[in-house]
C-alpha positions as CSV (number, residue, x, y, z in Angstrom):
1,X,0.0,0.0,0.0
2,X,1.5,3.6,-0.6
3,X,0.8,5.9,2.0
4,X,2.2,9.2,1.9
5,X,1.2,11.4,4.8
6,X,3.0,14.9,4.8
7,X,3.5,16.2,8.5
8,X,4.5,19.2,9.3
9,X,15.4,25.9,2.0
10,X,16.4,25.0,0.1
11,X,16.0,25.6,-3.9
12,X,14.5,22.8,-6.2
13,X,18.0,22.3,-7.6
14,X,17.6,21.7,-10.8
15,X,21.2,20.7,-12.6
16,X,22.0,23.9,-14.6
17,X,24.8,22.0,-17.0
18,X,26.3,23.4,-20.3
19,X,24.7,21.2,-22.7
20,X,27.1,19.1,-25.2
21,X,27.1,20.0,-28.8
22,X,24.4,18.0,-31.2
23,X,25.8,16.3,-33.8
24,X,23.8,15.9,-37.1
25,X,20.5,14.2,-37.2
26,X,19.1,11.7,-39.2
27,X,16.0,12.7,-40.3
28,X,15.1,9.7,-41.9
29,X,15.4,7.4,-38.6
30,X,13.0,6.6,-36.4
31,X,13.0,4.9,-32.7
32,X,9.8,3.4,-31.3
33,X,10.1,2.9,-27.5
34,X,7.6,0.4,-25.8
35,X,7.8,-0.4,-22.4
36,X,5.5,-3.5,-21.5
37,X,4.9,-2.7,-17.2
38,X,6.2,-6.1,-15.2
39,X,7.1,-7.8,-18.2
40,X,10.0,-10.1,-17.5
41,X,13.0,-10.7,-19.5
42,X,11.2,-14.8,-18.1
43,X,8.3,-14.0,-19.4
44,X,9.6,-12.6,-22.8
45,X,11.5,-16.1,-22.8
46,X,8.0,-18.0,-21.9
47,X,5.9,-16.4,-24.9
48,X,8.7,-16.7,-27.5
49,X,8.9,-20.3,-26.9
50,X,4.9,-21.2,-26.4
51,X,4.2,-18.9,-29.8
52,X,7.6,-18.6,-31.9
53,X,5.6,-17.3,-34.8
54,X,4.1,-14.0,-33.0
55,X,5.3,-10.2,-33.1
56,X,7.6,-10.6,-30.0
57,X,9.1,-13.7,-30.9
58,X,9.9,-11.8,-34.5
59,X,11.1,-8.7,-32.7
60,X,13.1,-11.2,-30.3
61,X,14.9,-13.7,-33.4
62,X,15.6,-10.3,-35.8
63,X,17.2,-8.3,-32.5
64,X,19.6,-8.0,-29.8
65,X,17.6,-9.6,-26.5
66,X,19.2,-8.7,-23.4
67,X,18.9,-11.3,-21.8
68,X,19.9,-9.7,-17.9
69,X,18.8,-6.3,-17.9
70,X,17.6,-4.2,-14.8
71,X,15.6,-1.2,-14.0
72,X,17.2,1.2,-11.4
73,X,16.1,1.0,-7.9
74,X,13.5,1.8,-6.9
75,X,11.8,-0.1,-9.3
76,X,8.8,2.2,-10.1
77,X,6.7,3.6,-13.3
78,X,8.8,7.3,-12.8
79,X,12.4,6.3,-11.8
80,X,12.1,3.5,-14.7
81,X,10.8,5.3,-17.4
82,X,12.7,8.9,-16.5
83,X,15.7,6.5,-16.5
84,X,15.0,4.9,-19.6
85,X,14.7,8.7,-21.1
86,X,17.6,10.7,-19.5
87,X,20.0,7.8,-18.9
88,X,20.1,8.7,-14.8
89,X,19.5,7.0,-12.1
90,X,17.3,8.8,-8.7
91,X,20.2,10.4,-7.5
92,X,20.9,12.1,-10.6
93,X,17.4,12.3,-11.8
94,X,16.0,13.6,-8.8
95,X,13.2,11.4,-9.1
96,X,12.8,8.2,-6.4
97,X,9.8,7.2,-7.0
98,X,5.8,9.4,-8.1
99,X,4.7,9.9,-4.4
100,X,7.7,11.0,-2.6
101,X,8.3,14.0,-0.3
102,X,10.8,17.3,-0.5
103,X,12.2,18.4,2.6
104,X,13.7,21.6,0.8
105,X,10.0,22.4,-0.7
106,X,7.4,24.1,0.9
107,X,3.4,21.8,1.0
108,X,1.0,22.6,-1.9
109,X,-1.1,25.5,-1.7
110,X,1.4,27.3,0.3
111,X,0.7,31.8,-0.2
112,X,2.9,32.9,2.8
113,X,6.0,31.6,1.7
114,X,7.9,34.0,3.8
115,X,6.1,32.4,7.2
116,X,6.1,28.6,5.9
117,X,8.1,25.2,7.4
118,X,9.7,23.7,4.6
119,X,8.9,19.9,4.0
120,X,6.1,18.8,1.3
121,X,5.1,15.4,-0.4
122,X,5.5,15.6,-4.0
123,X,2.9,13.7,-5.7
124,X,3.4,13.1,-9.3
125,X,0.3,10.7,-9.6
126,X,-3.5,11.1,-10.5
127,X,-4.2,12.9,-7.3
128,X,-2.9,16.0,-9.4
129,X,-5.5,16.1,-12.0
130,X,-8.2,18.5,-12.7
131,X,-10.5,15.5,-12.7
132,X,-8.8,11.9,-11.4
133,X,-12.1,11.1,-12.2
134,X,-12.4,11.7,-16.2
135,X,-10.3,9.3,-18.8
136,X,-9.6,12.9,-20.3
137,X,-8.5,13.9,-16.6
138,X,-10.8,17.3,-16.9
139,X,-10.6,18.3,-20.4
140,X,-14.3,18.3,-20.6
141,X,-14.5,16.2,-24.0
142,X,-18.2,14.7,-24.7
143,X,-18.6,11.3,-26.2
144,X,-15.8,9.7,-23.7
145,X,-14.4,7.0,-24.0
146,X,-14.9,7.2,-27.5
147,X,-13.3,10.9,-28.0
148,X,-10.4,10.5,-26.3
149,X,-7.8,10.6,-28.8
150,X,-9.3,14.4,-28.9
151,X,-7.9,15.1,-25.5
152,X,-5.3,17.8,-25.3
153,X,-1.8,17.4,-26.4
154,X,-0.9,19.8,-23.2
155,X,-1.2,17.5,-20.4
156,X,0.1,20.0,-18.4
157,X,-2.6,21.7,-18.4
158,X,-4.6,19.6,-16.7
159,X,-2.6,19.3,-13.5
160,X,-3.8,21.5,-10.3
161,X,-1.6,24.0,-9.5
162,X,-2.8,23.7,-5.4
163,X,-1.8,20.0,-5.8
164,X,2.1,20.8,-6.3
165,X,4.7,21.8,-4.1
166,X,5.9,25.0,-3.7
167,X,9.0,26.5,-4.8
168,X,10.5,28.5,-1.7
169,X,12.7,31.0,-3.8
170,X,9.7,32.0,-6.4
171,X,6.6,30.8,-3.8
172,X,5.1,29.2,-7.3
173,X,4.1,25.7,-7.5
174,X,6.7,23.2,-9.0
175,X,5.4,21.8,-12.9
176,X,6.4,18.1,-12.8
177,X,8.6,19.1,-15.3
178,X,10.3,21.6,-13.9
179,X,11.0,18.8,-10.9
180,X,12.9,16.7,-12.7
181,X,16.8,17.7,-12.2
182,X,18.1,16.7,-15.9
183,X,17.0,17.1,-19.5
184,X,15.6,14.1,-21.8
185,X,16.2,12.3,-24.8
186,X,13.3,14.4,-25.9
187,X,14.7,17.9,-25.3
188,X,18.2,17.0,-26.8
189,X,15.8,15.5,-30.3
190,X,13.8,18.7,-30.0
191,X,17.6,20.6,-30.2
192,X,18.3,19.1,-33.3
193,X,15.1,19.8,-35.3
194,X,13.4,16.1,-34.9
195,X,9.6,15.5,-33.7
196,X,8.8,13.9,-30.5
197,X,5.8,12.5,-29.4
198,X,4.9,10.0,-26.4
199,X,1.8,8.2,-24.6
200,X,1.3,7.2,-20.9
201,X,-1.3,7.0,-18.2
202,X,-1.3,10.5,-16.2
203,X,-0.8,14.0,-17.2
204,X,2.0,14.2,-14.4
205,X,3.8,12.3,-17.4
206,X,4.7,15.9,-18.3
207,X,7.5,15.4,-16.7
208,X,9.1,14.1,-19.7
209,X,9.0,17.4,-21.0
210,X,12.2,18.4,-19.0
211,X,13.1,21.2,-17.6
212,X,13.1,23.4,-20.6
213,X,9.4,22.4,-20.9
214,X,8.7,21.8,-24.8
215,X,10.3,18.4,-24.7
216,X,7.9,15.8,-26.0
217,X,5.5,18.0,-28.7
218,X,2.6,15.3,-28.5
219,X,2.1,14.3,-25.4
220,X,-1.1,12.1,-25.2
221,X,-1.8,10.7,-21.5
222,X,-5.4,9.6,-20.7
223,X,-5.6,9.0,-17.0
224,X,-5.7,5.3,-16.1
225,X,-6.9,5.3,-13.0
226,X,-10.1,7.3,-14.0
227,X,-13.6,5.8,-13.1
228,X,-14.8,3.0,-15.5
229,X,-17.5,0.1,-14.6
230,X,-16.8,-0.3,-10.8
231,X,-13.7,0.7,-10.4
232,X,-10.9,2.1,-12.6
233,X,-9.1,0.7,-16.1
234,X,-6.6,-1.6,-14.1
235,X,-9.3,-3.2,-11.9
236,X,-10.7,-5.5,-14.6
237,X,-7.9,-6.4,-17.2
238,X,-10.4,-6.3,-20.0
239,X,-11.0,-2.8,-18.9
240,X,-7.0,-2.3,-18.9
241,X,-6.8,-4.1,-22.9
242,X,-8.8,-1.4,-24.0
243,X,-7.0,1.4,-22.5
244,X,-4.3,0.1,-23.8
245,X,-5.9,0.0,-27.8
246,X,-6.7,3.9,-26.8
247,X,-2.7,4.5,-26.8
248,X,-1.8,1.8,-29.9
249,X,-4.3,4.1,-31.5
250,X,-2.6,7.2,-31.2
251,X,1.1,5.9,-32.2
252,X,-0.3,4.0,-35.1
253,X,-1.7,7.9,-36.3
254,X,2.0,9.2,-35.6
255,X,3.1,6.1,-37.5
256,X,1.2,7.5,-40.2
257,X,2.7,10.9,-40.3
258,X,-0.6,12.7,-38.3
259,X,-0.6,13.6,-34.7
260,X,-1.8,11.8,-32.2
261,X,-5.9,12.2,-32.8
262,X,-5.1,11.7,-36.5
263,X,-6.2,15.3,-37.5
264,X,-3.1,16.9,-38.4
265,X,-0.5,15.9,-40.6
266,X,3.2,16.9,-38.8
267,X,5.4,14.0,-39.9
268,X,5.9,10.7,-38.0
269,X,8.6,11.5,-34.9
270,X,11.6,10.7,-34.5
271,X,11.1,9.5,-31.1
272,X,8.2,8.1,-29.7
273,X,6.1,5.8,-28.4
274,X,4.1,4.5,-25.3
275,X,3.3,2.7,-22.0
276,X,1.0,-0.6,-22.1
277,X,-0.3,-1.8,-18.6
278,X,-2.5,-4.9,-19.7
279,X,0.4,-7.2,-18.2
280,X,1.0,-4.8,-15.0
281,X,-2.7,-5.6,-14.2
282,X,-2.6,-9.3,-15.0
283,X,0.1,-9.5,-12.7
284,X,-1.6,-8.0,-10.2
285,X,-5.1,-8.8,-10.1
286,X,-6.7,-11.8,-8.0
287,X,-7.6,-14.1,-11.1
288,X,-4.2,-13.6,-12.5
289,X,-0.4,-14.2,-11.5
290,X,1.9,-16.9,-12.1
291,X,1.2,-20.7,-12.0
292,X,3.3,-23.0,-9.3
293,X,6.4,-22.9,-11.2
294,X,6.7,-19.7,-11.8
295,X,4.9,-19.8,-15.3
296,X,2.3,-17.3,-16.5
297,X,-1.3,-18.5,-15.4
298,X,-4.5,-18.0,-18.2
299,X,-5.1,-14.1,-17.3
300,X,-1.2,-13.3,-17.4
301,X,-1.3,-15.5,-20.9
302,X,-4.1,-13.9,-21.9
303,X,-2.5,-10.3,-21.3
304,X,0.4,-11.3,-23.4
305,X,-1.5,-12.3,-26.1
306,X,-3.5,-8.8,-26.3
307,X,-0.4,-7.0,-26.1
308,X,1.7,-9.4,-28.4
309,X,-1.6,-8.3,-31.1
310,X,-1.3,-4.8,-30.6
311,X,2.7,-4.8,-31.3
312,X,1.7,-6.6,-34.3
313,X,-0.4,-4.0,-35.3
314,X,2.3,-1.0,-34.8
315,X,5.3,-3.0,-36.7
316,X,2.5,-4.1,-39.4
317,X,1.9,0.0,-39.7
318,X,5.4,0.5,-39.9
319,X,6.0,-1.5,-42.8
320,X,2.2,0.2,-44.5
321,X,3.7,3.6,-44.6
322,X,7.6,1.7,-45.7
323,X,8.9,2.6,-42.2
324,X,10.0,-0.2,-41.1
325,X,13.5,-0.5,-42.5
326,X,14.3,3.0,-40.9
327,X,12.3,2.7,-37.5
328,X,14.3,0.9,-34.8
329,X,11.8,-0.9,-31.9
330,X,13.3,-0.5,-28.7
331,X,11.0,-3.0,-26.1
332,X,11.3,-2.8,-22.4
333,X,9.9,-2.5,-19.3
334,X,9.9,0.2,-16.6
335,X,9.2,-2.5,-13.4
336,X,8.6,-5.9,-13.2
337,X,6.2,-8.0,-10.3
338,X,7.3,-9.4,-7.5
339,X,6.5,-12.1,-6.4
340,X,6.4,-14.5,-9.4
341,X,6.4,-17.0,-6.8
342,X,2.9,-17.3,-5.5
343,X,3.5,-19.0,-2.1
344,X,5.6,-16.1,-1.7
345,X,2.9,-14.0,-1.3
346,X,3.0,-12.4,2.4
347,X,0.3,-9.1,2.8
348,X,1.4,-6.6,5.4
349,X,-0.5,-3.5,6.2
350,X,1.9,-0.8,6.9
351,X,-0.2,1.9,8.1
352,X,-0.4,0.2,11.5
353,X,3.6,-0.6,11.4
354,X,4.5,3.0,11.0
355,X,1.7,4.1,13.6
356,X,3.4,1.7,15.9
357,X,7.4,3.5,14.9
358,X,5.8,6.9,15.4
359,X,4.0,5.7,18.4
360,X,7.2,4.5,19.9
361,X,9.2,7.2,18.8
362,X,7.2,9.6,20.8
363,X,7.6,7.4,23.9
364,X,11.0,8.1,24.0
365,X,10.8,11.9,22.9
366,X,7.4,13.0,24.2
367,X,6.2,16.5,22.7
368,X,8.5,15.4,19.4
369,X,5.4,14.8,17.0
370,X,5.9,12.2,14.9
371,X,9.2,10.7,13.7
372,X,7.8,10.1,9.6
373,X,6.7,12.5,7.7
374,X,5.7,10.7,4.2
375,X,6.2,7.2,3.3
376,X,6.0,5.2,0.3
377,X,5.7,1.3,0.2
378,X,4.9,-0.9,-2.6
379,X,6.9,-4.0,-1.6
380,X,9.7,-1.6,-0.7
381,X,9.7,0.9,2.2
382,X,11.0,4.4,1.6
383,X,10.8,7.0,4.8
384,X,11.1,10.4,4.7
385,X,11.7,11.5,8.4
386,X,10.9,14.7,10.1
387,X,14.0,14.2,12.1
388,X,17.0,13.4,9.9
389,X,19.9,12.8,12.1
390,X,21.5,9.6,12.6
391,X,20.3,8.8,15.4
392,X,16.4,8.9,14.2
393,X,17.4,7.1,11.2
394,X,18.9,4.4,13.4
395,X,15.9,4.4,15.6
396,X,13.9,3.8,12.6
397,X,16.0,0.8,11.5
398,X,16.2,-1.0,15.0
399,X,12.6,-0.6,15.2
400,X,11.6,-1.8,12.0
401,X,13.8,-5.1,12.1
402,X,13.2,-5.8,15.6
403,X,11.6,-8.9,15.3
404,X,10.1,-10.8,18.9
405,X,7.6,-8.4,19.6
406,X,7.7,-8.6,23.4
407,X,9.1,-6.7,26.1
408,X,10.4,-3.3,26.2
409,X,12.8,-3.9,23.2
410,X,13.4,0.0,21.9
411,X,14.4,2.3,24.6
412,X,11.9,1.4,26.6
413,X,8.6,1.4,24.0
414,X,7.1,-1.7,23.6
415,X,7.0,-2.7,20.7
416,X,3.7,-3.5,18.9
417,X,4.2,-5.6,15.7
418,X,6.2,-8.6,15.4
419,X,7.6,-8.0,12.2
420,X,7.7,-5.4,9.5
421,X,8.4,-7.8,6.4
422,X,12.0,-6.4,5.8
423,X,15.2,-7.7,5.1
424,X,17.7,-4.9,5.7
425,X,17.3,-1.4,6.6
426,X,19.5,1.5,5.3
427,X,20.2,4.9,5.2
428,X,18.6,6.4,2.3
429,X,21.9,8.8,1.3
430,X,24.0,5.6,2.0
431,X,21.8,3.0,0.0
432,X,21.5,5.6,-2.8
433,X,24.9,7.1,-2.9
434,X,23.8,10.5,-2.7
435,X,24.5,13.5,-0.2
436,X,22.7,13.5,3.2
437,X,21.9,17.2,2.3
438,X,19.7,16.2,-0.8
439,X,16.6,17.3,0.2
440,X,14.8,14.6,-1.8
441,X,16.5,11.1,-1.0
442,X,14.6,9.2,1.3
443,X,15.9,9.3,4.7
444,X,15.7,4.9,5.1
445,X,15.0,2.9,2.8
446,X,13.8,-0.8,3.6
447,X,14.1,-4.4,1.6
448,X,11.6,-6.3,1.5
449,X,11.8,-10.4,2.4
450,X,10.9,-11.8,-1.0
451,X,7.1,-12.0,-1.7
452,X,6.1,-9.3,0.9
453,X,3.6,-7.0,-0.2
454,X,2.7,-3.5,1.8
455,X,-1.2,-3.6,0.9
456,X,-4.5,-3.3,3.0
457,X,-6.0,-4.9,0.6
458,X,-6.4,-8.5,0.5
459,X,-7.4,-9.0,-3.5
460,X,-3.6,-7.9,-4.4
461,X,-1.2,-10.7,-5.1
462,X,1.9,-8.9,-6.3
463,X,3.5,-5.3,-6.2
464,X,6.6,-3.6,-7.6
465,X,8.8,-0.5,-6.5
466,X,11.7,-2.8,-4.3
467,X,14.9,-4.1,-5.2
468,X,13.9,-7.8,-5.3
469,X,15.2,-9.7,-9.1
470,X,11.2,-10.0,-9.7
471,X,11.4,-6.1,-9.8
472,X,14.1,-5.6,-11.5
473,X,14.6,-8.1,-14.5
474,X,12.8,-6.9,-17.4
475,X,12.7,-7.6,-20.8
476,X,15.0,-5.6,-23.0
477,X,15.3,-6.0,-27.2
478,X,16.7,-3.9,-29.6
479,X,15.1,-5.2,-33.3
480,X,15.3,-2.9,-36.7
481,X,17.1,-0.1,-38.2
482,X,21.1,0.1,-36.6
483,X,20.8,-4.0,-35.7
484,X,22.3,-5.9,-38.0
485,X,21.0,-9.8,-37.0
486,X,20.0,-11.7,-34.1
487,X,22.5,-11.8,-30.6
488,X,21.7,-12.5,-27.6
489,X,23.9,-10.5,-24.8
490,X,24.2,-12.0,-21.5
491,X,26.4,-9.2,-20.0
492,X,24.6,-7.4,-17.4
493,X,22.9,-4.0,-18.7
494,X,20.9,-1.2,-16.9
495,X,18.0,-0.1,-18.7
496,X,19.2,3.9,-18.1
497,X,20.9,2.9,-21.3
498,X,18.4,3.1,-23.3
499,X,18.7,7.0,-23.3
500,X,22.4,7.1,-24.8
501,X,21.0,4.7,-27.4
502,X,18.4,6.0,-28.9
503,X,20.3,9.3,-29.4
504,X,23.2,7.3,-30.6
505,X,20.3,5.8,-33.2
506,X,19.4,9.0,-34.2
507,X,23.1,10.1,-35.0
508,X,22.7,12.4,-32.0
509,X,25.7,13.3,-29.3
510,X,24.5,10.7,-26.4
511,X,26.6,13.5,-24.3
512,X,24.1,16.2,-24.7
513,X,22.1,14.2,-21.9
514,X,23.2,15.9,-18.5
515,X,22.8,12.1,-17.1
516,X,25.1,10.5,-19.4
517,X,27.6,13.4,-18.4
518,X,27.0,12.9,-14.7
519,X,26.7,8.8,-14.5
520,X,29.2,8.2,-18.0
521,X,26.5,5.9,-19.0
522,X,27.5,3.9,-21.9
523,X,25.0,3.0,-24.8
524,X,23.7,-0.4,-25.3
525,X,26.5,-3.0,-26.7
526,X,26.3,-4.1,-30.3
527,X,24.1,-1.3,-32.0
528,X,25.2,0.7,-35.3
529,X,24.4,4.1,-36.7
């Protein structure tokens, strides 16, 4: 469950970094990015071999399948796919995870900045839309869902300014944009006279414009978690298949040289592409999962299938409009599922856990408040502490992996759970290799024991966000224009290299990425310009 509470200066700190010259682009190249959420460099492996005549086993035998790839950790939609577009991980990027918390910042809807306590959550989620509630997130268009490739190609525009943290030096709200610390593969195509387009599932997704702010010129990002049937489009995965459609449908009109509603003719991008969450869902979702050992079950197969069909469709409208030969696919994930194991599965409610660490933290300080201030747990914990010395963070960790639950086992506050699910405990500047003073690293940062889940909710079977190998190792192949025939790599490979390699495909310096600078983050072995 993610639970992020804010409880009651420094600047936002974006990296101001001479850019790197652009070499020449190649107009005539194309790369589509797809990242398939929770899809496994396994489960890749699984469908190739059960159906060796579909569009991912052809994508798989014509390209370069990397075969141990991993996302950066935290293993989340917004640290994945920002990494996969900059080429940074969170310490560079700024960005740990899409509910976190800025001690440096000042809480949304803040006037008096003069008078305020530094020390808001940033939430880069649905919660920041006009109306969570709409598919078009509060653009107002009739005839939904049916209109929504009409919806605004300014997602920006439909965020709430009193959702987002303020800025202390300018007392404005911070664009999610203007958050992120680094520029993007989009900004650096943008330089160099190419078109950009891309398709996700909130408007927050502007983040990808940069901090320049014009980075991706199509940005289509109908909001997923919208109200459809009884619940949203990833409570029923048939409900998730055609959200999904709603984004093939917009690419395939880039594919075809229009923008995303298919109303204007501006050219097919350079770089572009989308998000599908069918799998995500499938993963997630009661009647879905993995079988015994570890193999997709029929709502997980199922999912593949759909998404396998719609990736057909996008290569077979790359090779309609004769694009195929200059269009390289780039196929990926920005998460994967943990567990795949389904006796794994361990539930743990941590509202009540991090009751009990407040609780006993103001045994021992009384008149202190509480010790957290925001937290984030998927089937990872990440605290943000209103007291940042070592010694709360060591409080924090001897509480949380204290383990017998009786007695007076923490300076003298009993403790009241008799085990928080976790592994090993850190400090969050220490685990992320980042400076204690950076207002945004989470203060500790807990592993999960494999299988454990942070949820109230008893219907979910598997969760993403930690550092576990079921988060982490994703699918990753390179197939089309700049691969010349079928490799597998077994050398490790982070999938923050994507970035450098898609500039690198375009004939673009992978150095004009502030990331690559900061991190020297190589492109993907064995591609050609």
């Amino acid at each position: 469950m993610r639970r992020t509470t804010l409880v009651a200066a420094v600047a936002v700190g974006l990296v101001a970094t001479t850019a790197a010259p652009v070499a020449a682009a190649a107009p005539d190249r194309h790369v589509l990015l797809i990242s398939i959420d929770g899809l496994h460099a396994a489960d890749l492996a699984w469908y190739v071999r059960q159906h060796p005549h579909s569009a991912l086993a052809g994508l798989t035998r014509e390209g370069i399948d990397y075969a141990h790839a991993k996302t950066p950790v935290p293993s989340d939609s917004f640290p994945g796919l920002v990494g996969q577009l900059t080429g940074g991980n969170p310490a560079t990027t700024g960005i740990y995870y899409d509910a976190t918390y800025n001690h440096a910042l000042l809480p949304a809807g803040t006037t008096d900045c003069a008078g305020a306590k530094p020390g808001a959550v940033v939430d880069l989620t649905e919660d920041l839309d006009k109306n969570p509630a709409a598919l078009d997130a509060g653009q107002g268009l009739a005839g939904l869902p049916n209109s929504i490739l009409g919806m605004t190609g300014a997602p920006q525009t439909l965020i709430q300014p009193s959702g987002l943290p303020v800025d202390p030096r300018t007392c404005k709200p911070v664009q999610p944009n203007q958050y992120l610390k680094v520029n993007t593969v989009f900004e650096v195509a943008r330089a160099a006279g190419l078109r950009t387009a891309w398709s996700d599932k909130h408007p927050a997704y502007s983040i990808l414009n940069g901090p320049s702010g014009t980075g991706v010129q199509d940005l289509f990002t109908p909001e997923i978690n919208s109200s459809v049937g009884a619940g949203d489009w990833t409570t029923d995965n048939t409900a998730t298949r055609q959200y999904d459609h709603y984004k093939v449908l917009a690419v395939r009109n880039e594919i075809d040289g229009y923008d995303h509603a298919g109303t204007t003719r501006v050219g097919t991008p350079a770089v572009f592409g989308l998000n599908f969450q069918t799998v995500s869902t499938a993963q997630k979702l009661p009647a879905g999962g993995y079988l015994a050992n570890g193999t997709p079950g029929p709502l997980l197969a199922s999912a593949l299938d759909s998404v396998d069909g719609e990736i057909g469709a996008l290569t077979a409208e790359l090779g309609k409009q004769h694009l195929a030969d200059r269009t390289t696919i780039v196929l990926s994930a920005k998460h994967g599922q943990s567990p795949t194991d389904p006796a794994a599965l361990t539930r743990i409610a941590d509202g009540p856990l991090l009751d009990g660490l407040n609780a006993a933290w103001r045994a021992v300080h009384p008149g202190s408040g509480d010790l957290v201030a925001a937290s984030t747990d998927d089937d990872a914990m990440l605290l943000w502490l209103n007291d940042r010395s070592a010694a709360a963070v060591d409080f924090a960790r001897h509480y949380l992996l204290a383990q017998n639950g009786t007695g007076n086992d923490i300076a003298g506050a009993p403790k009241q759970f008799t085990a928080s699910g976790l592994q090993a405990v850190y400090s969050g500047p220490s685990y992320f290799h980042t400076s204690a003073a950076d207002p945004r690293v989470p203060d500790v940062v807990g592993v999960a024991q494999y299988g454990v889940v942070y949820t109230g909710k008893k219907s979910k079977i598997a969760e993403h966000g930690g550092a576990a190998p079921d988060d982490r190792d994703v699918a990753l192949v390179v197939a089309g224009a700049g691969v010349h025939g079928h490799r597998v790599v077994d050398a490790p490979v982070s999938t923050v290299q994507i970035a450098p390699s898609i500039l690198t495909l375009l004939r673009l310096n992978p150095n004009a990425l502030q990331a690559v600078r900061i991190e020297h983050t190589q492109a993907l072995p064995g591609l050609h310009t």
